[in-house]
C-alpha positions in Angstrom: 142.3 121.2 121.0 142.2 120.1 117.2 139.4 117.1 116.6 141.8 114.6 114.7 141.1 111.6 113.8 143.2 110.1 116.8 140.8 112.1 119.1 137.6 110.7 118.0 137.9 107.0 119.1 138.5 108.3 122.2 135.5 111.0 122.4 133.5 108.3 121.6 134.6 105.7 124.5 134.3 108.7 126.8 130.7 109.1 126.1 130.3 105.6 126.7 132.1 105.3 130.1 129.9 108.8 131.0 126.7 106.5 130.2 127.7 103.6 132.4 128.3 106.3 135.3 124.1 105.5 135.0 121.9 107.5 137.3 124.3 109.0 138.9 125.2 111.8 135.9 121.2 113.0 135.9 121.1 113.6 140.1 125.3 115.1 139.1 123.7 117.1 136.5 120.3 118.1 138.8 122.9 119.8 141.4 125.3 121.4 139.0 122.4 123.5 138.3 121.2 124.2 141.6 124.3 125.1 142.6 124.9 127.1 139.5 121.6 129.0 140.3 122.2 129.4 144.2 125.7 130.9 142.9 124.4 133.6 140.5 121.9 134.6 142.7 124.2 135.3 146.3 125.7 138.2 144.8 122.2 139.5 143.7 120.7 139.1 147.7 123.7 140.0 149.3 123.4 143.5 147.0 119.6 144.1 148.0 120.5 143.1 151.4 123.2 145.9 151.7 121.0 148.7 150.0 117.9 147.4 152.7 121.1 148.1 155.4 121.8 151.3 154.0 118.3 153.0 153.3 117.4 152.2 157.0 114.7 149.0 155.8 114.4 145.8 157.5 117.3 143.3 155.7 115.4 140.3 157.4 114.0 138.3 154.0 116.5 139.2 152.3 119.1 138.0 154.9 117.2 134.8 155.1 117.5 134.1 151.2 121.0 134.6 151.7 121.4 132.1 154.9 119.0 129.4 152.5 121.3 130.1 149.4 124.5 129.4 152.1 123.1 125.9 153.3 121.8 125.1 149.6 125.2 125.7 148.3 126.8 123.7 151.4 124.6 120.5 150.8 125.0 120.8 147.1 129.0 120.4 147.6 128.3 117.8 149.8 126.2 115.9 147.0 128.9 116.6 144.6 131.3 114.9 146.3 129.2 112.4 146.6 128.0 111.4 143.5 131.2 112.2 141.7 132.9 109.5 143.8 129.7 107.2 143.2 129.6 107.9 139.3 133.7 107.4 139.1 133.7 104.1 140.8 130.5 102.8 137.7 132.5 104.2 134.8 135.3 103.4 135.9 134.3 99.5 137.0 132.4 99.2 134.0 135.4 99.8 131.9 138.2 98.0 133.6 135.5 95.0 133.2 134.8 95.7 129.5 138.5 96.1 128.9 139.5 93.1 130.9 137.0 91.2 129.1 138.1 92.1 125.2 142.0 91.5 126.2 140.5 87.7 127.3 139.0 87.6 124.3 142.2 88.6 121.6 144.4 85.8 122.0 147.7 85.9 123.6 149.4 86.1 119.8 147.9 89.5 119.9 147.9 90.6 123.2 151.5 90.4 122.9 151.7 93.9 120.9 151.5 95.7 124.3 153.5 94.5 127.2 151.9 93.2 130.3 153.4 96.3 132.5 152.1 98.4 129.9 148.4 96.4 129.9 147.8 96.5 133.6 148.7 100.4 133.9 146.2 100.8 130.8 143.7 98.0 132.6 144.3 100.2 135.9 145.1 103.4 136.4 143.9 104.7 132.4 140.7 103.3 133.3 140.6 105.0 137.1 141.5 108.3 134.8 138.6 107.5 132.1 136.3 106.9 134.4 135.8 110.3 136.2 134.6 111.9 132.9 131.0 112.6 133.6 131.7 114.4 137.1 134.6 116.4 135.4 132.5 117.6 132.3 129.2 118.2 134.0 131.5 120.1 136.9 133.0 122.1 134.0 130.0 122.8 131.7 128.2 123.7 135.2 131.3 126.4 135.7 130.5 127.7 132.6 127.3 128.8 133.5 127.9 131.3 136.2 130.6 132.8 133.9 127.4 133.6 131.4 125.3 134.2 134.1 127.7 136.7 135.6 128.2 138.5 132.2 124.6 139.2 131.6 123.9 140.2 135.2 126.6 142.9 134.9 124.6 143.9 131.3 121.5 144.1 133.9 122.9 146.3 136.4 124.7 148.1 133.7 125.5 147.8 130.4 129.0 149.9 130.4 130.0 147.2 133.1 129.1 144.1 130.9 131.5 146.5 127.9 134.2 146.9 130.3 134.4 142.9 131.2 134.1 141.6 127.7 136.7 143.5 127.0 138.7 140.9 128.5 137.0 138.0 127.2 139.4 137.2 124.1 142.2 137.3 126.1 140.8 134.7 128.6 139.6 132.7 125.7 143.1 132.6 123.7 144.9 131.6 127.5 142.0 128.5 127.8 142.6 127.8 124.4 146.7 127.6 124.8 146.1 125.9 127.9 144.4 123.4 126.2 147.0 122.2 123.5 149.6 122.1 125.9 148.2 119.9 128.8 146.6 118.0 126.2 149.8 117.1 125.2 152.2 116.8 128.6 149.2 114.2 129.2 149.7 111.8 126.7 153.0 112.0 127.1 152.8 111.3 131.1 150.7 108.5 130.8 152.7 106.6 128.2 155.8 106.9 130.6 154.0 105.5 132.9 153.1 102.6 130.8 156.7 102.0 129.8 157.6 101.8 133.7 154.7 99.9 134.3 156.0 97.4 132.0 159.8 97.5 132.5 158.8 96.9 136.1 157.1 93.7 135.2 159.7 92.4 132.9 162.2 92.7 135.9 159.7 90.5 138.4 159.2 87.9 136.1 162.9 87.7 135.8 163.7 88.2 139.1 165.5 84.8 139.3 168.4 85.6 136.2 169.0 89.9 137.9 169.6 87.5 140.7 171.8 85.1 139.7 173.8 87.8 136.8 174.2 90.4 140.1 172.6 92.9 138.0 170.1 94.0 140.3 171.5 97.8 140.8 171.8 98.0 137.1 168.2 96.8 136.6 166.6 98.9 139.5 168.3 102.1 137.1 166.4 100.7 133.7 163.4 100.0 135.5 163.1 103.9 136.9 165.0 105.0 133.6 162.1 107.0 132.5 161.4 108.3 136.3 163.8 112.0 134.7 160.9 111.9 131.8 158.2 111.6 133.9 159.1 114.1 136.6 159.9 116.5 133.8 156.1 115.9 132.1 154.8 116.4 135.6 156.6 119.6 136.5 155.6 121.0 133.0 152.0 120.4 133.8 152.3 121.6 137.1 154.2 124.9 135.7 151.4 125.2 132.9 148.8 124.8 135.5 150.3 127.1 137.7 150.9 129.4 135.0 147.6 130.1 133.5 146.2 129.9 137.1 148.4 133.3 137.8 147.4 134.8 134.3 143.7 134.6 135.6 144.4 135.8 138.8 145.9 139.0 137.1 143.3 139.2 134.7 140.6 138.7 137.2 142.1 141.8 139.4 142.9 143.9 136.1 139.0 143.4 135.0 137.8 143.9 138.8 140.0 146.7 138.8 138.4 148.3 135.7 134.7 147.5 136.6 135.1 148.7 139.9 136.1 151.9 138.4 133.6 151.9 135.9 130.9 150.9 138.6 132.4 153.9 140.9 132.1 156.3 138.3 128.4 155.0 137.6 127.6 155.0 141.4 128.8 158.6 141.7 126.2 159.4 138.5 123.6 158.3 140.9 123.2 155.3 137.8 123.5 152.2 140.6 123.3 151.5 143.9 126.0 150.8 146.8 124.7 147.1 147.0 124.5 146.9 142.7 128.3 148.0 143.1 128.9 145.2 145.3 127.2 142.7 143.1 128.6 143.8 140.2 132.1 142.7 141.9 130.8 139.8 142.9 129.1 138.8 139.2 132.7 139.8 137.9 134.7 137.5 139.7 132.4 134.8 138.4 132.7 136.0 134.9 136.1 136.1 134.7 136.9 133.2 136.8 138.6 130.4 134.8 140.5 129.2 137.7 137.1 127.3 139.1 137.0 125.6 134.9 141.1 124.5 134.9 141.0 121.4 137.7 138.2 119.7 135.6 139.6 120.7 131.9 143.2 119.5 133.2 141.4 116.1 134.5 139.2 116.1 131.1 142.3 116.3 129.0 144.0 113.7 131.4 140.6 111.8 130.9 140.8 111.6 127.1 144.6 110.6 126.5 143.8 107.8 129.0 140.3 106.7 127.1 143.0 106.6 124.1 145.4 104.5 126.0 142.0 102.4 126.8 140.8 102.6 123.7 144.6 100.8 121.5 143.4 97.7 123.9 139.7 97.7 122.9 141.0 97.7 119.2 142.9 94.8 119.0 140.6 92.4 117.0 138.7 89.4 119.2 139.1 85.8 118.1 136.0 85.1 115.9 134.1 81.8 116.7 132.0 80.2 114.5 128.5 78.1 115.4 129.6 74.6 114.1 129.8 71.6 116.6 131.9 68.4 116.2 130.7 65.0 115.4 129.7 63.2 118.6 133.0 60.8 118.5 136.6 61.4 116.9 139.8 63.0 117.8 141.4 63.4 114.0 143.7 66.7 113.7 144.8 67.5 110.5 146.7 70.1 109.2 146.1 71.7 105.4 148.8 73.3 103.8 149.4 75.7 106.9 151.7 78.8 107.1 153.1 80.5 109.8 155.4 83.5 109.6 156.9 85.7 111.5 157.9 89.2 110.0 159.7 88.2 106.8 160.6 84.8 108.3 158.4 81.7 107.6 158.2 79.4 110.8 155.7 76.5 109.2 155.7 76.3 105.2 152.4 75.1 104.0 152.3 72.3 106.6 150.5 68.8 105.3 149.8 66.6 108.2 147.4 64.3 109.6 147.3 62.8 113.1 144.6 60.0 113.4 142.2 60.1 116.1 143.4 58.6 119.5 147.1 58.0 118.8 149.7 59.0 120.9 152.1 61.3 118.7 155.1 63.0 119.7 156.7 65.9 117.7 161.0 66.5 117.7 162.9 68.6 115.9 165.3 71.0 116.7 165.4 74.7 118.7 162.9 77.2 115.9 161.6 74.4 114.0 157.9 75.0 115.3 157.0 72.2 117.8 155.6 74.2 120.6 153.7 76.2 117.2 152.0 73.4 115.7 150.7 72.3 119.4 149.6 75.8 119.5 147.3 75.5 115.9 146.3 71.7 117.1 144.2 73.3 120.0 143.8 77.1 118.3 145.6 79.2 120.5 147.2 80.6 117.1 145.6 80.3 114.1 147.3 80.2 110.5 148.3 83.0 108.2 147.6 80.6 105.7 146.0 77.1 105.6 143.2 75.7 107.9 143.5 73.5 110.8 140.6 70.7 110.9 139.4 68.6 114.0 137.3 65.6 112.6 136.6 67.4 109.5 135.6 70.7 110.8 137.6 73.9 110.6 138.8 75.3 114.0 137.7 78.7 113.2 134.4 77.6 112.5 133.6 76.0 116.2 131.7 77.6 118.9 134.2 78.5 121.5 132.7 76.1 124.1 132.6 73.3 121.7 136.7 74.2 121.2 138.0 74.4 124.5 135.7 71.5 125.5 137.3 69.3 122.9 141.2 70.4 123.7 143.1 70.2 126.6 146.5 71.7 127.2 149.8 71.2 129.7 152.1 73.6 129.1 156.3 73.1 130.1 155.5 76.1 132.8 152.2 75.8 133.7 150.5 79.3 135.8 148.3 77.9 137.9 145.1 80.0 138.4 142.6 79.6 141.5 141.8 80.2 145.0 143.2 76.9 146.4 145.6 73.5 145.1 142.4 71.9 144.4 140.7 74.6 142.5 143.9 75.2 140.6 143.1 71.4 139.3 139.1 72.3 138.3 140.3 75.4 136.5 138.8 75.5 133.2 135.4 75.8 131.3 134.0 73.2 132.8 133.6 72.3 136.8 134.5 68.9 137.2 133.9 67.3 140.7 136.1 66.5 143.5 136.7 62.7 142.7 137.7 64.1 139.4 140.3 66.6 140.6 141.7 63.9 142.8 141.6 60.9 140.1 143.6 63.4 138.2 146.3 64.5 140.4 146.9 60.9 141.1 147.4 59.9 137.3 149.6 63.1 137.5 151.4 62.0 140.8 150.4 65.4 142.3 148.3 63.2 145.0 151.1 62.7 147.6 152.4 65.9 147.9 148.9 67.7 148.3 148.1 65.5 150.9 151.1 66.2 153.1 150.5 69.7 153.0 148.2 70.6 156.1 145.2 71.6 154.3 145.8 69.2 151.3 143.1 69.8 148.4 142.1 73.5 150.1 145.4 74.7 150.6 146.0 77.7 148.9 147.0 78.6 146.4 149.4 81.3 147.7 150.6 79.1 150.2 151.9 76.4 148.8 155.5 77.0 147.7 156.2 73.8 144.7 159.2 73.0 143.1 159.4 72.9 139.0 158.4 69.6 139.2 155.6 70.1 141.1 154.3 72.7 139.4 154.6 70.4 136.6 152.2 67.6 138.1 149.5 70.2 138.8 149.4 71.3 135.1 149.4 67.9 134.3 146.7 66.9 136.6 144.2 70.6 135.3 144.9 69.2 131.4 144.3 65.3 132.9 141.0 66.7 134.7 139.0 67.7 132.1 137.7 65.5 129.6 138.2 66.3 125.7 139.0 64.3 122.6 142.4 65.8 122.3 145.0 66.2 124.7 148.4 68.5 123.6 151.1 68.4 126.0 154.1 70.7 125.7 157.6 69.0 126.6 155.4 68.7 130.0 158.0 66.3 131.3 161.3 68.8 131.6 161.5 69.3 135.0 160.0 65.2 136.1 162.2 62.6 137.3 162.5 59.7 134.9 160.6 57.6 137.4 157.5 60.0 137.7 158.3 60.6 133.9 157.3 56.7 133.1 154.6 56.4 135.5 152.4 59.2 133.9 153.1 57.9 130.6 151.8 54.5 131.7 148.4 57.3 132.7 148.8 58.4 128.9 149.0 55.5 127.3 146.4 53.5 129.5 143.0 55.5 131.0 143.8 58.3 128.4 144.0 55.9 125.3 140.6 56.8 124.2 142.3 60.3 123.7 144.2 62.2 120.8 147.4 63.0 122.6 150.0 65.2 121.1 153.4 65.4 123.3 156.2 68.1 122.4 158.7 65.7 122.9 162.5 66.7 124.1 163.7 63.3 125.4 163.8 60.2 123.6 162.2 58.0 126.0 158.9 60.1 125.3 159.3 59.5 121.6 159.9 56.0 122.1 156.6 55.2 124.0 154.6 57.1 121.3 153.0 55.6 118.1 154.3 57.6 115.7 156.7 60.8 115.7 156.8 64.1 113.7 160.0 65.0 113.1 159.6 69.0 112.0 162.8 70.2 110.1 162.9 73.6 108.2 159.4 74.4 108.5 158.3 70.8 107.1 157.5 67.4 108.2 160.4 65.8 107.4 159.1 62.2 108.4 156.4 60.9 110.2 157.2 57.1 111.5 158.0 55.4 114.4 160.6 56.2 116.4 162.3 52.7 116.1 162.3 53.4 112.3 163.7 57.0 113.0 166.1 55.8 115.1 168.5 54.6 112.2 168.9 58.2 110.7 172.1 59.7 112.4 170.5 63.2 111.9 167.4 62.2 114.3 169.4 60.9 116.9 171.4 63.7 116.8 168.4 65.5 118.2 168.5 64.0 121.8 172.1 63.4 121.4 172.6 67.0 121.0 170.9 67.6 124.3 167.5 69.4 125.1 167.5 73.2 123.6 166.3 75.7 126.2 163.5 76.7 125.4 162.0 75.6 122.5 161.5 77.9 119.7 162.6 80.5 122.1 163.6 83.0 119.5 160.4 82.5 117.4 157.9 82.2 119.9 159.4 85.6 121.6 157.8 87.7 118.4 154.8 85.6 118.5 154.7 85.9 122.2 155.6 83.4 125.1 152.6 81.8 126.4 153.4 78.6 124.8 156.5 77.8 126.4 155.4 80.0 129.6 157.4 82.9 131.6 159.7 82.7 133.8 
C-alpha cells in the first residue's frame, strides 16, 4: 500500500478515533501480549512435556504449565472479545458525534456537495467501520509477534530449521504485499457504492409522493438497486482475493512444514534435537508462516481506512466562521451592500444595494429564479455572499457570535420539518427554551391552537403521531418562528398552502403583536404584498423598485406577477445547485 497524499488524511483521523477508544487500547494492548507470550511458549512445554514422556520422567510441571498456558489463553480471548467490542462502540461514538457535529456546523449551502443518502451511510456505517481500528491493529501487530517469535525459536532449536523457513519468507511477504493493493482498492470502491445506494434510496423516500402519482415505482425500485451488480461484483472480488491468498498460505504453510519437518527429521536422526524439539519446531513453524491469523484484521484495517477517508471528505468541508461582535441593544435595520450571488457561471444576485428599515413589514415578488427565497436566505445568514456584506444594525453578519445571530433572526420556511419529541416541543425548538405560555401564545397567533387541542394528548402529542395536512404543517412553522423572540422575522411564501381566511388572520398577528419586529415575507400572492409597507420587486438579479404596492400596482409588468399565477417553487432551478433547504423537500 503506497502512502499518497490521499492516504494520509485518513491515517491521521484513524489515530485519532484509536485515541478516543481511551483505556480500552492499553488493557487491548496488555492482553495481545499475554496472549502473544502464552502462544510462543505452548509449543515450547508441550515439547519438554513430550521428551519428560519419553525419557520415562515425571511430565507433571510441565503438564501443569501447559493446562495454565490453556486457561490463560482462554480468558485472554475472552477479554479480547471484550474490549474490542468496548473500544469499537468509544471510537466509533466519538466519531459519529464529531462528524455529526461539523456537518451541523457547515451550512446546508455546503452540505449540499454530498447527498443526504450518501451522508448518513458516511455518518453510519463508515464511522461503525472507522471505529474498530485500535482492536484490528493491535490484533494484527500482536499476530506479528508470534510469527517473529516462531522464527527465532526455530533459530534456537536449530539454526538449519530457522534457513529452511525463511526461505519462504519473501514469497509470503510479496503475497501480503499484493494482497494489500488489491483489497485496499475493492474497498474503496465497495464503500462508495454503497454511498450512492445509500443516497439514491433517499432521493426516492423523499419523493415518494411524485413515483406515486407518475406509476414509476418498478422503474424507480431498478435505479435505486442499480448499483446492487457493482456492489456484488466488489464483494465477490474481495471475497475471491481473500479466499485466494488464504489458500496460497495454506500451501505455503504445508510446503514450509513439509520442508522443516524434513529438515528437523534429518536433524533428529543426527541425534542434533529431540522428539519433543521436532514437535515444537512444527508447532513454532506454523506460527511463523501463518499469515492467515494477520489477513481478517488487515482486510478490516484496509476496510477501516477507505472509510476514515469517506469520514474524513465530511470533516473537510469548511465550518461557518463566527465572529465575537454583538448587536446594539435595539434595532432591526437589514441592509444589503453591493451583494453577489452566483451559481457556477450564472449570477443569481448582481451586486445587490438594499436597505430595509428596522421594524417594517416588507414583502419581496418577482418572478420563478429571480432570488427571493436567496435574499431571505443572506437576511438571516444561512448563505452568505460571494461578494458584498450583509449588515444587521450596522454590524456585518459574519462578524456576530452565532448565538447573538440566531437569537436576532427567526425563520418560517414554505415547508417547514418540524424537529422534537412532541407538537409542543416541535414549537420550543430552537436556541432558546421558551416556556409553555409562550408555545401556546404562539400557536394561537399561528392558528395552530385548535387543532392541537383536539388531538388527544394536545401540546404532548407526538410528534410521530400526529398526521397534519400542508396547512397544518404550515401553522406549526409559523407558530416555532412566532415563538421565539428576535428583531427580525423572515418568512418564506409561508402562506402557500393557508386558506385566505387563516391567511388574513395571521397577518392581522404580523402586523399587530409582531410590529415591534423586522419582518421580511417571500411574497407569492398579492394580498400579502398589499398588507406590507413596502415591496421589493427583484427582476434580473436587481431591485427593480422598492414602493408600495399601491404604487406598483400601476405597472402592467408587476401585476403580471400574480396574474401569471404562483411559480412552483420558487427559484427551484437555482436553489437546486445551491441546495433546497430554503424552499424545503418534499
Amino acid at each position: 500500500m503506497e502512502d499518497t497524499d490521499d492516504s494520509r488524511p485518513s491515517a491521521r483521523l484513524l489515530v485519532q478515533v484509536g485515541r478516543n477508544a481511551g483505556w480500552w487500547v492499553g488493557l487491548l494492548a496488555v492482553n495481545a501480549l499475554v496472549l502473544a507470550a502464552a502462544e510462543l511458549a505452548l509449543p515450547a512445554v508441550l515439547g519438554r512435556t513430550l521428551d519428560d514422556l519419553l525419557g520415562g520422567g515425571a511430565p507433571g510441571r510441565w503438564l501443569a504449565l501447559f493446562v495454565v498456558l490453556v486457561v490463560v489463553l482462554s480468558l485472554g480471548e475472552a477479554l479480547e472479545d471484550l474490549g474490542t467490542g468496548a473500544a469499537t462502540a468509544r471510537s466509533t461514538a466519538w466519531l459519529r458525534h464529531t462528524s455529526l457535529a461539523h456537518l451541523m456546523s457547515v451550512g446546508w449551502r455546503t452540505a449540499q456537495r454530498f447527498p443526504p443518502g450518501d451522508l448518513v451511510a458516511r455518518l453510519v456505517g463508515n464511522t461503525a467501520e472507522a471505529g474498530s481500528v485500535a482492536p484490528d491493529v493491535i490484533r494484527g501487530a500482536a499476530a506479528l509477534i508470534p510469527a517473529v517469535g516462531g522464527t527465532i525459536a526455530l533459530a534456537l532449536i536449530d539454526p538449519w530449521l530457522c534457513v529452511t523457513f525463511l526461505v519462504g519468507l519473501p514469497v509470503m511477504m510479496a503475497l501480503l504485499w499484493a494482497f494489500a493493493r488489491d483489497a485496499s482498492e475493492l474497498a474503496e470502491g465497495y464503500l462508495t457504492i454503497q454511498g450512492k445506494i445509500a443516497g439514491r434510496l433517499v432521493q426516492a423516500l423523499s419523493g415518494a409522493r411524485t413515483i406515486a402519482a407518475a406509476g414509476t415505482a418498478e422503474r424507480e425500485t431498478k435505479r435505486v438497486l442499480g448499483p446492487l451488480a457493482t456492489l456484488h461484483d466488489y464483494g465477490m472480488r474481495m471475497w475471491r482475493a481473500q479466499a485466494r491468498i488464504t489458500a496460497q498460505d495454506l500451501l505455503l504453510l504445508s510446503g514450509l512444514e513439509i520442508a522443516v519437518l524434513a529438515v528437523g527429521g534429518w536433524q533428529l536422526s543426527r541425534g542434533r534435537i529431540s522428539p519433543g524439539e521436532l514437535l515444537a519446531a512444527s508447532q513454532y513453524v506454523a506460527l511463523g508462516a501463518a499469515l492467515s491469523s494477520v489477513i481478517p484484521d488487515l482486510t478490516r484495517f484496509i476496510r477501516s481506512r477507505a472509510a476514515a477517508r469517506r469520514v474524513g471528505e465530511v470533516l473537510d468541508l469548511s465550518a461557518v466562521g463566527y465572529g465575537n461582535a454583538v448587536l446594539p441593544s435595539a434595532g432591526g435595520t437589514v441592509e444589503f451592500r453591493k451583494v453577489s450571488v452566483r451559481v457556477g457561471e450564472r449570477v443569481i444576485l448582481d451586486r445587490l444595494n438594499l436597505v430595509i428599515p428596522a421594524g417594517s413589514l416588507v414583502a419581496v415578488v418577482g418572478r420563478t429564479g429571480a432570488g427571493k427565497s436567496l435574499l431571505a436566505g443572506l437576511a438571516g445568514r444561512l448563505v452568505d455572499p460571494d461578494d458584498g456584506v450583509v449588515l444587521l444594525d450596522g454590524v456585518q453578519l459574519i462578524q456576530l457570535t452565532q448565538r447573538e445571530l440566531r437569537g436576532a433572526v427567526g425563520y418560517g420556511f414554505e415547508r417547514p420539518v418540524l424537529i422534537g419529541d412532541t407538537l409542543g416541543g416541535a414549537i420550543a425548538f430552537g436556541a432558546d427554551a421558551p416556556d409553555d405560555d409562550t408555545v401556546v401564545d404562539a400557536a394561537m397567533a399561528a392558528h395552530a391552537d385548535t387543532f392541537i387541542r383536539h388531538l388527544p394528548k394536545g401540546y404532548q402529542t407526538p410528534l410521530a403521531e400526529a398526521p397534519m395536512s400542508g396547512g397544518e404543517m404550515q401553522r406549526m412553522g409559523l407558530a416555532r418562528a412566532f415563538a421565539h423572540t428576535g428583531r427580525v422575522l423572515i418568512l418564506d411564501d409561508v402562506a402557500a398552502s393557508l386558506d385566505t381566511v387563516t391567511e388574513h388572520e395571521i397577518s392581522r398577528a404580523l402586523t399587530g403583536a409582531m410590529a415591534d419586529r423586522t419582518r421580511i415575507l417571500v411574497a407569492h400572492r398579492a394580498s400579502t404584498a398589499a398588507r406590507a409597507d413596502q415591496v421589493i420587486w427583484l427582476d434580473d438579479g436587481r431591485v427593480r423598485a422598492q414602493a408600495p404596492h399601491r404604487e406598483l400596482w400601476t405597472d402592467p409588468d408587476y401585476r403580471g406577477l400574480f396574474e401569471a399565477g404562483r411559480p412552483e417553487p420558487d427559484d427551484a432551478p437555482m436553489l437546486a445547485a445551491l441546495g433546497s433547504d430554503l424552499v424545503g423537500a418534499e
